[in-house]
N, CA, C and O of each residue as an XYZ file, in Angstrom:
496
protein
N     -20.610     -1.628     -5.055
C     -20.321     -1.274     -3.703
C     -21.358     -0.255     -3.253
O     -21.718      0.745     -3.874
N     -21.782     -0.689     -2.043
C     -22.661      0.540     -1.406
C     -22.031      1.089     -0.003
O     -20.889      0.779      0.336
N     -22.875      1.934      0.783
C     -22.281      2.330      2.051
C     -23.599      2.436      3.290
O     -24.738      2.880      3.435
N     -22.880      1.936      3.775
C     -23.854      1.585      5.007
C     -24.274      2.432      5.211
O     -23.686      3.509      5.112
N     -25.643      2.272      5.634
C     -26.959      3.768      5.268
C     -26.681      4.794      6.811
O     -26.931      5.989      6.649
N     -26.219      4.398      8.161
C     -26.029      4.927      9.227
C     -24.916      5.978      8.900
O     -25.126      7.189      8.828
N     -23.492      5.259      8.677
C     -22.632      6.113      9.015
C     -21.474      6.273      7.483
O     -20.268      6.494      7.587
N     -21.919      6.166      6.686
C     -21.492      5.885      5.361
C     -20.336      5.372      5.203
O     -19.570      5.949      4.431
N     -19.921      4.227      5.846
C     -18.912      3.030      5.101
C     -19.073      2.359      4.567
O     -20.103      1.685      4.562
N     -17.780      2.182      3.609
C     -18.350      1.807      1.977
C     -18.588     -0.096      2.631
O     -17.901     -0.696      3.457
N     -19.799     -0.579      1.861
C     -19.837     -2.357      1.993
C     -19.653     -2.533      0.817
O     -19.615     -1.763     -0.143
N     -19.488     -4.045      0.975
C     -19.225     -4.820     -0.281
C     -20.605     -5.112     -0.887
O     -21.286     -4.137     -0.569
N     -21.568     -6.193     -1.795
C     -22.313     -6.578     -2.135
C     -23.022     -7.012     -0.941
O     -24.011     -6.447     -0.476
N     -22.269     -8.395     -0.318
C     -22.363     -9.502      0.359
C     -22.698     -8.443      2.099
O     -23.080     -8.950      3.153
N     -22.464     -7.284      1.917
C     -22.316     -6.731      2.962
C     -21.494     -6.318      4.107
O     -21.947     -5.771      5.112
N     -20.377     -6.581      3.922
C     -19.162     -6.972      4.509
C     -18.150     -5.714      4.261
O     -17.558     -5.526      3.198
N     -18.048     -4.888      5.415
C     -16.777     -3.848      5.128
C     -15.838     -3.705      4.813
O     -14.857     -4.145      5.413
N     -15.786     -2.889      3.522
C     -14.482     -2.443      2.670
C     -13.711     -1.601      3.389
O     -12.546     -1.694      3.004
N     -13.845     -0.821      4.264
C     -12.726      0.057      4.932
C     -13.374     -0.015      6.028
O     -14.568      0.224      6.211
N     -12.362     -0.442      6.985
C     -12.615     -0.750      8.291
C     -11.174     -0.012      9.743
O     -10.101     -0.575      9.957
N     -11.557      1.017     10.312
C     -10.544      1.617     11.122
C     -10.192      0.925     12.281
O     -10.978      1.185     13.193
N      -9.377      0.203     12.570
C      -8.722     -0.617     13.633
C      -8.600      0.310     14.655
O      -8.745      1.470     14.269
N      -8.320      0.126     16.157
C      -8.353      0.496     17.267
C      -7.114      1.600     17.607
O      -6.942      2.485     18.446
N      -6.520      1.160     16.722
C      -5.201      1.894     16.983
C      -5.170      2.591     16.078
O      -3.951      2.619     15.908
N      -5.666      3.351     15.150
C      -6.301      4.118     14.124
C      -5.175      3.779     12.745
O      -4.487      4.549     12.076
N      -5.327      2.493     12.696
C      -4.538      2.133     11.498
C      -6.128      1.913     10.280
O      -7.318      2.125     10.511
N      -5.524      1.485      9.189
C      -7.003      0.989      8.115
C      -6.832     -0.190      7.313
O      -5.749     -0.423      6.776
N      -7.758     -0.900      7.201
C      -8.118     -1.874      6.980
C      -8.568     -1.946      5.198
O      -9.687     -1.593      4.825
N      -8.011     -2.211      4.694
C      -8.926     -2.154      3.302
C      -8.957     -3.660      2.733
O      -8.034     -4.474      2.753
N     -10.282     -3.820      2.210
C     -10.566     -5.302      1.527
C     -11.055     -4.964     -0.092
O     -12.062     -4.309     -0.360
N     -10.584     -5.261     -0.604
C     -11.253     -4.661     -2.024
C     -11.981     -5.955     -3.027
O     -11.456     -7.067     -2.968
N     -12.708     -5.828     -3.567
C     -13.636     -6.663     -4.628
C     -12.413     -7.748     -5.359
O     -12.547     -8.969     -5.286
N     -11.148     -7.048     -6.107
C     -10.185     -7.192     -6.536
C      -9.224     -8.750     -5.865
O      -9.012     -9.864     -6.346
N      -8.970     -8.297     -4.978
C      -8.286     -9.098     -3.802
C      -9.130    -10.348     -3.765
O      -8.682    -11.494     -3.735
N     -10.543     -9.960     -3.771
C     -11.325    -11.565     -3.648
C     -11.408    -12.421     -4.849
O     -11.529    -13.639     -4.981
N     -11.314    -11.485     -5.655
C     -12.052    -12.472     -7.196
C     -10.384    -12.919     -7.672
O     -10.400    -13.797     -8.534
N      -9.238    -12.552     -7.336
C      -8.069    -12.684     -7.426
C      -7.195    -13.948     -6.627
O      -6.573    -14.919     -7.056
N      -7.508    -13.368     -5.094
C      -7.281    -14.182     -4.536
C      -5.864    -14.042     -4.222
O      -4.989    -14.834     -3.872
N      -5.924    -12.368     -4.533
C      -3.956    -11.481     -4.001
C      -4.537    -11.327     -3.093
O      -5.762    -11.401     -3.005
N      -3.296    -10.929     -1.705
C      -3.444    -10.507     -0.978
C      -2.761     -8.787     -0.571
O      -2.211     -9.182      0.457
N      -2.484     -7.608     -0.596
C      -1.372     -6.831     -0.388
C      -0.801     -7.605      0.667
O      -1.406     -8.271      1.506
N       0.578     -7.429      0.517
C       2.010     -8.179      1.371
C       2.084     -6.650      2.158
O       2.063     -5.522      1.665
N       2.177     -7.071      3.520
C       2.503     -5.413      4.550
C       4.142     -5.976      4.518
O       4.736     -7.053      4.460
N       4.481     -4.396      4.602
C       6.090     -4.090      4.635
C       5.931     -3.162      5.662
O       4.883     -2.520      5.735
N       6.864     -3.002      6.492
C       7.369     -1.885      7.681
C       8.767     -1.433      6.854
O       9.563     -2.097      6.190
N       8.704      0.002      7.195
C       9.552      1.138      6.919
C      10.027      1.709      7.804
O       9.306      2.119      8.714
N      11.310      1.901      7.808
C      11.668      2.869      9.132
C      12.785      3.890      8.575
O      12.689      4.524      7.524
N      14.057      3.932      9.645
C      14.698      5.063      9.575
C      15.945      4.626      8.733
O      16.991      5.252      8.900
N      15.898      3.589      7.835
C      17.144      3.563      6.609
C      16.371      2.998      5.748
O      15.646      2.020      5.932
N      16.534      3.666      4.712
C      16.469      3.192      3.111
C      16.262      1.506      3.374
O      17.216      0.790      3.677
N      14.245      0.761      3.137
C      13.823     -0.192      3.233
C      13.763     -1.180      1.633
O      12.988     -0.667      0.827
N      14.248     -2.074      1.278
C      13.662     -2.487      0.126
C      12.274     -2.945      0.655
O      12.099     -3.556      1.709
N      10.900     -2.401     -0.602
C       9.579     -2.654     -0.352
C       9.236     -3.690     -1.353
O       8.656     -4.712     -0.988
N       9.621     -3.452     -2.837
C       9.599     -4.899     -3.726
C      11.150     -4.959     -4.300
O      11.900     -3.983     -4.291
N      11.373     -5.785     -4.615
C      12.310     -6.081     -5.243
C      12.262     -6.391     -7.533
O      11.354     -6.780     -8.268
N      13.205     -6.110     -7.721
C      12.834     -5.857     -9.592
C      12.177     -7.494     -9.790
O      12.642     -8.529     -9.311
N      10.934     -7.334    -10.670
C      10.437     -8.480    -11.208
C      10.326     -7.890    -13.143
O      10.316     -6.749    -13.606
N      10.287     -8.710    -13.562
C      10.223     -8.444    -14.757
C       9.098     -9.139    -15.567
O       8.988     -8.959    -16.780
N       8.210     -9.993    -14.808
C       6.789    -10.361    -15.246
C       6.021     -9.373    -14.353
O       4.880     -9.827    -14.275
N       6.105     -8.272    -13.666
C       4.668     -7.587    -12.932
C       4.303     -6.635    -14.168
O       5.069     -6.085    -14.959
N       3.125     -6.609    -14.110
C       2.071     -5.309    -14.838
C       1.363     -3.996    -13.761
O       0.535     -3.280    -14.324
N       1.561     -3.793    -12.787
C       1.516     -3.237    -12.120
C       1.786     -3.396    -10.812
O       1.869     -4.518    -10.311
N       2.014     -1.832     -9.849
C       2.574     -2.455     -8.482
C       1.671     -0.923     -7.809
O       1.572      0.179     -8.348
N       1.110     -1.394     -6.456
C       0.436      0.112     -5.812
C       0.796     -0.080     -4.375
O       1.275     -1.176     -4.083
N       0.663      0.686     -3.561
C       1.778      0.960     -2.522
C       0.467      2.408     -1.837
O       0.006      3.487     -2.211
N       0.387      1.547     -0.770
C      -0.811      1.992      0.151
C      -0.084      2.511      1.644
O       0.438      1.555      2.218
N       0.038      3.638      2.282
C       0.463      4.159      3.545
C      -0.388      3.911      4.612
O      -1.295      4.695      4.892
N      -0.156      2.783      5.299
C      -1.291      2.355      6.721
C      -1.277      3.038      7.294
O      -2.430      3.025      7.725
N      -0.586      4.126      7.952
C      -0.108      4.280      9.123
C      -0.178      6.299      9.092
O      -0.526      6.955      8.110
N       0.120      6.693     10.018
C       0.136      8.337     10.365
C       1.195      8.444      9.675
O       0.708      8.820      8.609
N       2.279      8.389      9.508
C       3.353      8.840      9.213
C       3.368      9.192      7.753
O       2.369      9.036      7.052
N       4.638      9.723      7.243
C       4.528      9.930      5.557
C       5.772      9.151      5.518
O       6.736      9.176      6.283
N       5.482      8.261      4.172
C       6.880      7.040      3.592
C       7.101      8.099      2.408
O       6.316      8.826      1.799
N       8.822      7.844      2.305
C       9.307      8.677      0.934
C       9.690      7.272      0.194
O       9.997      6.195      0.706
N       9.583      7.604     -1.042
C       9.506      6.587     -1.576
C      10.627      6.937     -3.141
O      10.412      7.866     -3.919
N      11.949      5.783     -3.293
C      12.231      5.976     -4.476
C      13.180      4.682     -5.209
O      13.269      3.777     -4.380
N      13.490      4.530     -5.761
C      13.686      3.786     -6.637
C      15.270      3.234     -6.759
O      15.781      2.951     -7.843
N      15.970      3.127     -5.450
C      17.159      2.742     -5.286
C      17.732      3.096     -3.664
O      17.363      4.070     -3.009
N      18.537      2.244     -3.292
C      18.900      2.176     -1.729
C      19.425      3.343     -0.835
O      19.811      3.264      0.331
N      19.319      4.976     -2.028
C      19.877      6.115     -1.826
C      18.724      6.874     -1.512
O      18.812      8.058     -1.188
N      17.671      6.281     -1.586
C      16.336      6.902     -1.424
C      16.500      8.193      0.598
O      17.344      7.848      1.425
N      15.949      8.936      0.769
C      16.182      9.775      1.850
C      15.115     10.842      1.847
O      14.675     11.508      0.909
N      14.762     10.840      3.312
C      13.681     12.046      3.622
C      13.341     13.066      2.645
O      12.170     13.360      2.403
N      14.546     13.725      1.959
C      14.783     15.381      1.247
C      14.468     14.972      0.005
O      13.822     15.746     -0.701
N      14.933     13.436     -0.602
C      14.720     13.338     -1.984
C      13.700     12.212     -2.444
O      13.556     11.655     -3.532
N      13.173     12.102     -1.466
C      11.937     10.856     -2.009
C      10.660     10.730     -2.343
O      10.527      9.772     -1.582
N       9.702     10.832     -2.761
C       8.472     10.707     -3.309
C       7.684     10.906     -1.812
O       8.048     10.291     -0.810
N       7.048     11.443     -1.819
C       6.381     10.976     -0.096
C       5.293     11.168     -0.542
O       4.871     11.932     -1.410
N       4.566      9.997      0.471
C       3.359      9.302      0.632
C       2.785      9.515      1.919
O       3.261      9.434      3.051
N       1.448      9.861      1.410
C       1.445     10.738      2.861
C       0.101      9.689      3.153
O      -0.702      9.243      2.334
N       0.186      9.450      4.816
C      -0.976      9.209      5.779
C      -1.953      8.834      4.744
O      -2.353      9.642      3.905
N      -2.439      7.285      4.820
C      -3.671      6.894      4.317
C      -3.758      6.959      3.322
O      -4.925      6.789      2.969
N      -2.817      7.206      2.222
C      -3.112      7.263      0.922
C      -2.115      6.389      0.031
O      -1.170      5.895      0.647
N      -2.220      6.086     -1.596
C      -1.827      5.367     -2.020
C      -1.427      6.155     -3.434
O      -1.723      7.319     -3.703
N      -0.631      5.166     -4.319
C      -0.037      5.490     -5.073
C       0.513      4.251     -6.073
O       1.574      3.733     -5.726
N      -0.113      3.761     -7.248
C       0.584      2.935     -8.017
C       1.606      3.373     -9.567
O       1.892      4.484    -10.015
N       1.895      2.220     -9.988
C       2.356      2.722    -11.290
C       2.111      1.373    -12.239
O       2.262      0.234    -11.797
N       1.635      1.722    -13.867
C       1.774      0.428    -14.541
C       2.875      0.385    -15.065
O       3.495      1.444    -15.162
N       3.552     -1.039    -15.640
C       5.073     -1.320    -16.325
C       5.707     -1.087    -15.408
O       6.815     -1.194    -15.935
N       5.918     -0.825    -14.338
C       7.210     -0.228    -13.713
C       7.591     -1.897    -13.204
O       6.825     -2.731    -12.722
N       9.164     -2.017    -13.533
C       9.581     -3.480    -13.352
C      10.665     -3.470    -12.312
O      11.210     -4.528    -11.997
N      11.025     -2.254    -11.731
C      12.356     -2.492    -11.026
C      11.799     -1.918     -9.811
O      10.608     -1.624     -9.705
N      12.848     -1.725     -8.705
C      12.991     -1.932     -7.419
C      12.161     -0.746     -6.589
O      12.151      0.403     -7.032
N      11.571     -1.045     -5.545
C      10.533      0.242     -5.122
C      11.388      0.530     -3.868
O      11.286     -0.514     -3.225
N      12.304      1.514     -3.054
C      12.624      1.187     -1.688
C      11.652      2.468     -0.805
O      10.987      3.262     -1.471
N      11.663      2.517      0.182
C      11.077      3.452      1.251
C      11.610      3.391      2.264
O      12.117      2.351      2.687
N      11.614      5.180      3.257
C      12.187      5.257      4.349
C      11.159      6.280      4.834
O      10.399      6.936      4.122
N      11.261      6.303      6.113
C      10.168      7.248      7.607
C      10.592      7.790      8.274
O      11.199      6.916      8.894
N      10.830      8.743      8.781
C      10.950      9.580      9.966
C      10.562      8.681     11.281
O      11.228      8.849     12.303
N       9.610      7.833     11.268
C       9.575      6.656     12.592
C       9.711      5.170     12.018
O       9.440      4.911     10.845
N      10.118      4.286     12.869
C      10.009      3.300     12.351
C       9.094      2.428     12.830
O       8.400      2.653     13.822
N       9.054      1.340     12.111
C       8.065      0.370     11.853
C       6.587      0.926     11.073
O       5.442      0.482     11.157
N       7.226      2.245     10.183
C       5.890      2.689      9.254
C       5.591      1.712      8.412
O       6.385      1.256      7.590
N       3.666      1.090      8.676
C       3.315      0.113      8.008
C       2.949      0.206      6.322
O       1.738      0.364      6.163
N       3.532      0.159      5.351
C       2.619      0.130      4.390
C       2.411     -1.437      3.800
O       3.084     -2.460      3.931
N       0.921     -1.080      2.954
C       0.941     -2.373      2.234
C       0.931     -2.490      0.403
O       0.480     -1.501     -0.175
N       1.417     -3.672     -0.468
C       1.858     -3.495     -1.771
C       0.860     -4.923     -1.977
O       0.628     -6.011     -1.450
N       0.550     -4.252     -2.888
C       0.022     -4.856     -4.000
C       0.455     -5.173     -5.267
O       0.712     -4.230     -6.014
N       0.635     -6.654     -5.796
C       2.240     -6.315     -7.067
C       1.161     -7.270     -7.855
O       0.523     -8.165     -7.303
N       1.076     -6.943     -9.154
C       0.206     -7.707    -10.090
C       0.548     -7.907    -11.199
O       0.643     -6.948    -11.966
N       0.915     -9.554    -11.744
C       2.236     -9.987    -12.425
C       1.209    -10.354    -13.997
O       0.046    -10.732    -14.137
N       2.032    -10.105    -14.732
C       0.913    -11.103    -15.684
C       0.617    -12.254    -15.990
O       1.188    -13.345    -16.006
N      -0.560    -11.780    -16.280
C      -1.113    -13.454    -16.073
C      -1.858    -13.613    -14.770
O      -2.354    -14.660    -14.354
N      -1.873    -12.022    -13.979
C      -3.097    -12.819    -13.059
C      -4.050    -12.006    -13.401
O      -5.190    -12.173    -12.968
């Protein structure tokens, strides 16, 4: 990966932008990964009650969980999940885990907070 020599965004090989800021100041990410794979991250919206984001699989090897959006997602691990007690994920940033096989949920202070998941099962 390089970065475009003007304004330093990262490109791909082929030349083609890896992080790209949409109009509405959301972000765009394409990663090397995603192509040679041929995953896509699945977008989930979050709002103001406890969201299921994946549901328990018991073939994934990893799962990462990317915040599109301004807002901060709390994030925890059953339908009791809440503002005061949840993991929060703040604005633009991400967060995975390996082995983890059971249920991811998230909730926002606004709704329709976009994030996107990436779930990677074995065998891919």
């Amino acid at each position: 990966m390089s970065t475009h020599g003007r304004v330093g965004i990262p490109t791909d090989r082929d030349g083609t932008t890896v992080l790209k800021i949409n109009s509405d100041g959301s972000l765009d990410v394409k990663t090397r990964l995603q192509t040679l794979l041929g995953i896509a991250p699945v977008r989930s919206l979050v709002g103001l009650a406890a969201t299921q984001i994946v549901a328990s699989n018991s073939s994934r090897s990893s799962l990462d969980v990317f915040n599109n959006s301004v807002n901060i997602v709390y994030l925890g691990f059953d339908n009791t999940v809440t503002i005061l007690d949840g993991i929060p994920l703040l604005p633009y940033t991400g967060i995975g885990w390996d082995g983890y096989l059971g249920e991811l949920w998230g909730i926002s202070t606004v709704a329709n907070t976009d994030i996107r998941v990436m779930e990677m099962n074995d065998g891919d």
